[in-house]
C-alpha positions in Angstrom: 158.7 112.1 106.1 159.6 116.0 104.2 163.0 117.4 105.5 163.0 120.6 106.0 165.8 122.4 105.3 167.0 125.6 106.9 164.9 128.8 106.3 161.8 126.6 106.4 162.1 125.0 102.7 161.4 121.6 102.0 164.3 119.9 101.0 165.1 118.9 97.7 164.0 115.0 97.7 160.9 115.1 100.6 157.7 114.4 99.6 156.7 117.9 100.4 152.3 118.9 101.8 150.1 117.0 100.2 147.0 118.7 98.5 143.8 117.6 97.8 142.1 118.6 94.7 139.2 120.8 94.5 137.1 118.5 93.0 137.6 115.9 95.7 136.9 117.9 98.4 133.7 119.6 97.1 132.0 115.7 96.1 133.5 114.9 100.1 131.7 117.7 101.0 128.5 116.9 99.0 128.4 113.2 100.4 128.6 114.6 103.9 125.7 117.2 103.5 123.5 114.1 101.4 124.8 111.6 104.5 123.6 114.3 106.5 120.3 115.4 105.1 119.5 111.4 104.9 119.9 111.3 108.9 117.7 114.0 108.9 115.1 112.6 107.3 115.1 109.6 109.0 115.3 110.9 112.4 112.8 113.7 112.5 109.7 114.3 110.8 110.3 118.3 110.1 111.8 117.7 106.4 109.1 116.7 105.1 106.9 118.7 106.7 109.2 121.6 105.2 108.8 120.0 101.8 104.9 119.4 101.6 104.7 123.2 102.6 107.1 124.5 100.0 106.4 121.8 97.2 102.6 121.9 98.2 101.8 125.3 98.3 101.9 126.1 94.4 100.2 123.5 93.8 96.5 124.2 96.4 97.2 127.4 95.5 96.2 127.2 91.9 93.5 124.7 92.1 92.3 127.3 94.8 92.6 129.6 91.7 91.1 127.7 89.0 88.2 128.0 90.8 87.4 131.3 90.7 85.7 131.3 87.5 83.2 129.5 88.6 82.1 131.9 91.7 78.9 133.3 90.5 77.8 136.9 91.5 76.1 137.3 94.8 77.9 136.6 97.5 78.7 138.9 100.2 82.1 137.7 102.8 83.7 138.6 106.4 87.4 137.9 105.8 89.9 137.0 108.3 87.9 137.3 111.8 90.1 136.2 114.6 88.5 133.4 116.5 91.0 132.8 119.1 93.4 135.2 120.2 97.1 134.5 120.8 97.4 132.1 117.9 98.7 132.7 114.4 96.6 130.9 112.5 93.1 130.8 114.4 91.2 133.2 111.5 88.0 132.2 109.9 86.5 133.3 106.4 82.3 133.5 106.7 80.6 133.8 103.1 76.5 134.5 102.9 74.3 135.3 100.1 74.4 139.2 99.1 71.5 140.5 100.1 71.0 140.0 104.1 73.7 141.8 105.3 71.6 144.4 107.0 68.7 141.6 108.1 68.8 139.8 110.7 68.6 136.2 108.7 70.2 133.5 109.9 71.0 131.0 107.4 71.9 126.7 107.7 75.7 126.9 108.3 78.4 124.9 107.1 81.3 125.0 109.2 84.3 123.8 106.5 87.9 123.0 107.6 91.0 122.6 104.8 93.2 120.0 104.5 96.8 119.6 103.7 98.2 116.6 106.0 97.8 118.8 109.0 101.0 120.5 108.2 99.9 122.6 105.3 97.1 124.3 104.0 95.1 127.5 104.4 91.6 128.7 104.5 92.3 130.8 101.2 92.6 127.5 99.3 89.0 126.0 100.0 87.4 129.7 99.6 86.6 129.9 96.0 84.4 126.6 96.4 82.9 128.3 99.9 81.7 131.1 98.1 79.8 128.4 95.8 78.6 126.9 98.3 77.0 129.9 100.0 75.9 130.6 96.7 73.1 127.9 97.3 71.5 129.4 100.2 73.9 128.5 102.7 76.4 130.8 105.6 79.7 129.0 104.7 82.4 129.3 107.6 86.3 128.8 106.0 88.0 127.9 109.1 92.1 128.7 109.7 94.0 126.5 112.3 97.5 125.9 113.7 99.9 123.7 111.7 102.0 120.7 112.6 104.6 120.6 113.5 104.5 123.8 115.8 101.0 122.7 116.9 100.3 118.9 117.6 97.7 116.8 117.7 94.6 117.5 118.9 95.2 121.5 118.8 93.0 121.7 115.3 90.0 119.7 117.1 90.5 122.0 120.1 90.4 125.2 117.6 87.6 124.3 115.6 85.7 123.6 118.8 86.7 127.4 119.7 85.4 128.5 116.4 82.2 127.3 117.0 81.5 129.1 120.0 82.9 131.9 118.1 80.1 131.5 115.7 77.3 131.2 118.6 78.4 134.0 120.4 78.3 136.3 117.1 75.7 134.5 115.3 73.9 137.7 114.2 76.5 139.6 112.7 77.6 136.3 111.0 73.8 135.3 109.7 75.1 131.8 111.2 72.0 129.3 112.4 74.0 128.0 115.3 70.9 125.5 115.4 71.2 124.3 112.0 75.4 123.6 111.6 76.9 121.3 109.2 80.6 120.6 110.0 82.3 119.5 106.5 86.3 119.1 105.6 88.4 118.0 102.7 91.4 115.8 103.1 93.1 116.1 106.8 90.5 118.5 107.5 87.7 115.9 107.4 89.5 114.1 110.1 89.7 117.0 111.7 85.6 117.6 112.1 84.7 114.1 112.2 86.9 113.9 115.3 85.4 116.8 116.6 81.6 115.5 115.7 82.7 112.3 118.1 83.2 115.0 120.4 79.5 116.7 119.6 78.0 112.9 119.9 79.9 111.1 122.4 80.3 112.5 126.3 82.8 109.7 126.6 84.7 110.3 123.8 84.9 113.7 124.4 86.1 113.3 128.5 88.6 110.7 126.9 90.0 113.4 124.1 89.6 116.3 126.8 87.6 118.6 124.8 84.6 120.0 125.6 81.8 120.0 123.1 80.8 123.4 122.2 77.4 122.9 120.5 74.9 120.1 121.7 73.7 117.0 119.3 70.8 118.3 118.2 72.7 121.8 116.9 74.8 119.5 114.6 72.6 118.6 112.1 75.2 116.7 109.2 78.4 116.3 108.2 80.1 116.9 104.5 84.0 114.6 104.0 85.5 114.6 101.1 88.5 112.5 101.0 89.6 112.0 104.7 91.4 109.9 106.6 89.7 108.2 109.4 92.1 105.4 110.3 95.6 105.9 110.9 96.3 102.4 110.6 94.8 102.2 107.3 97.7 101.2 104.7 98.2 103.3 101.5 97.8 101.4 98.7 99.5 103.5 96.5 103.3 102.0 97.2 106.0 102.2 99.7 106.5 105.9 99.1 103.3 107.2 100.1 103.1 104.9 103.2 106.6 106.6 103.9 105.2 110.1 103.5 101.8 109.6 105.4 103.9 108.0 108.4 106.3 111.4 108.1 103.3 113.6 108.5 101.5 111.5 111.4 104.8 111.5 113.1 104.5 115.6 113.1 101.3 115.7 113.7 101.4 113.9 116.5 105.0 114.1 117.9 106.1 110.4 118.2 107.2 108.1 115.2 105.6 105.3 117.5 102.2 107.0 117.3 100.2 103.7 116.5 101.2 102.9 119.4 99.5 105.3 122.1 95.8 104.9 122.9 95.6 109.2 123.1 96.3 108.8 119.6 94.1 106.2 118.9 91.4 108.3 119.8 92.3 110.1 115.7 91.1 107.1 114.3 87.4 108.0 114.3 85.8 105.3 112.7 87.1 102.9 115.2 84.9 105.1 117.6 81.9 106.3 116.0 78.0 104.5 117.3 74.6 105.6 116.1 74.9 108.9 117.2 77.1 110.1 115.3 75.3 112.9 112.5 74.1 112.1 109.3 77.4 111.9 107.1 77.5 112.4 103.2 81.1 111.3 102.4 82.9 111.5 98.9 86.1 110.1 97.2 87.8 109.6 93.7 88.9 106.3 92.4 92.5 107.4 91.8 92.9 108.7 95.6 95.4 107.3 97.7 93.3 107.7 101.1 89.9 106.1 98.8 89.7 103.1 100.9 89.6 105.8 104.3 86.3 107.3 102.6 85.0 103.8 101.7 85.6 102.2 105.2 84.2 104.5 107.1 81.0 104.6 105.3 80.7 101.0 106.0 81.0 101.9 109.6 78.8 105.0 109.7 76.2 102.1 107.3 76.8 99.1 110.4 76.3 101.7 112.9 72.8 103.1 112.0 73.8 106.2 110.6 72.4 107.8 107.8 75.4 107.8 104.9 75.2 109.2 101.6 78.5 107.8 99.6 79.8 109.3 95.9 82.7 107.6 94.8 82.6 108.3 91.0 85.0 106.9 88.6 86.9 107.9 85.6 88.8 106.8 82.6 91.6 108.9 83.7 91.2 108.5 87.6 89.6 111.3 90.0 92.3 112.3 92.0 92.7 113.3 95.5 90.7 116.1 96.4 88.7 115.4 92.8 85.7 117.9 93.8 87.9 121.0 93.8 88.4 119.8 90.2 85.3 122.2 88.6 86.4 120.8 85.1 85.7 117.6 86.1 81.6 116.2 85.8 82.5 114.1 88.8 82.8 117.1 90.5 79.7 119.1 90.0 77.8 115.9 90.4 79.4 115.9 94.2 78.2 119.1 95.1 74.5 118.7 93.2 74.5 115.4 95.8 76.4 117.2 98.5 73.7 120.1 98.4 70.7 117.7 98.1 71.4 116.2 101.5 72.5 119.3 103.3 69.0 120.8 102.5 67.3 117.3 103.4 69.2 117.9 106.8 69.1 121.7 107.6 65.6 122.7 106.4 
């Protein structure tokens, strides 16, 4: 034990304070904050849901961009309409062929909701390939909803339901045909539409979600999916890593890491669900997706059920990734929307 000798010195002999190098205590600090972030992870689904946004957002945002060469001239668009007041996110994006904005022309419409795991995303990614769409004839609705974690599962099914009354009740304005709608998605937002087409198709379903339909069967005339997920029970095939990452995002979107568990949830898993009323479905994957096998099941169930399916699942020497129809470059890609067009016509005409 240090002596301390009069006048508060250490005495000569005592093992005087001990010090810690710097070194030492910054890697002690650094283990704690890893230990730390680790526990965070594990425990709460918001880190990751922090990371797909940051990490993601370059990412959609430049494919969003590459696209924009291919927008041909022509088409007129209503940005940012607010569809539901009192929410952040609740904007929609309506694109029309120039030409009839003073007529009174209503036009098939295709009702088109972005992916991003339900955390991420934004209309403004999907709206180059909107405008291409509308570019074949077509009133092409972009909509915007709330994100997990800050809005839960079903708040995008409730929202999209809103936006379609949005779309009835201003119809003209918007040259939307609110007899002729085509609800379509990419990615989360697939699931999204194809939950809210249960809803459209099945009274029971919808008493069971608590969501009122917002358009009748007969108003719903087809539905577009391009790489959805339809089963959250599904697997991924693609490793240990991505089954981590898809539970991480299903645990924020639905608030509870035991979501498999609850039947409310089970209601997301549409294709355990759907019967032979469900609209007319033209659904498209890549062969290098990690959420294929979603796409490829559900079209066996839509098949088995009596619905009409129209399936594209090209292949490539290099793989078609996720998403591969945002991919203009790529033949795979304008071969989609040639088939994707074909059967919108053969369903809204």
């Amino acid at each position: 034990m240090a002596q301390t000798a009069p006048g508060g010195q250490v005495a000569a002999g005592s093992p005087g304070p001990i010090h810690i190098p710097a070194a030492a205590a910054a890697g002690a600090a650094a283990a704690t904050l890893a230990a730390s972030t680790v526990l965070w992870f594990l425990n709460s689904p918001r880190p990751t849901a922090w990371l797909i946004r940051r990490l993601g957002a370059a990412g959609t945002r430049r494919l969003g961009q590459s696209m924009a060469r291919y927008v041909p001239e022509g088409v007129s668009e209503l940005l940012d309409l607010q569809y539901l007041a009192d929410h952040r996110m609740t904007y929609l994006d309506v694109f029309f062929p120039t030409g009839i904005e003073d007529q009174a022309q209503r036009l098939p419409t295709i009702v088109w909701v972005h992916g991003g795991a339900w955390i991420a995303g934004s209309k403004s990614d999907v709206a180059n390939y909107l405008r291409i769409l509308a570019s074949y004839g077509f009133t092409v609705v972009g909509v915007g909803y709330s994100l997990a974690h800050e809005y839960r599962y079903p708040s995008p099914v409730r929202q999209t339901a809103a936006a379609l009354l949005y779309l009835q009740a201003n119809a003209e304005r918007l040259h939307a045909d609110p007899e002729r709608i085509v609800l379509a998605g990419d990615s989360a937002g697939a699931q999204i539409v194809s939950q809210l087409a249960l809803v459209v198709s099945d009274p029971d379903y919808a008493a069971r979600l608590g969501i009122r339909a917002p358009i009748t069967p007969d108003q719903l005339r087809a539905m577009l999916l391009y790489c959805g997920a339809y089963d959250l029970s599904l697997p991924s095939t693609a490793g240990a890593a991505r089954r981590r990452y898809e539970h991480s995002v299903l645990w924020s979107y639905t608030g509870f890491r035991n979501y498999l568990e609850l039947p409310y949830v089970g209601l997301a898993s549409v294709n355990r669900h759907v019967g032979k009323d469900f609209p007319p479905s033209f659904i498209a994957a890549g062969d290098s997706d990690p959420m294929l096998a979603h796409s490829v099941e559900f079209a066996e169930v839509l098949a088995a059920a009596g619905v009409e399916t129209g399936t594209f699942f090209p292949r490539s020497e290099l793989g078609l990734p996720h998403e591969f129809q945002f991919h203009l470059e790529e033949k795979a890609a304008w071969e989609s929307l040639a088939l994707s067009i074909e059967f919108l016509r053969r369903h809204t005409c």
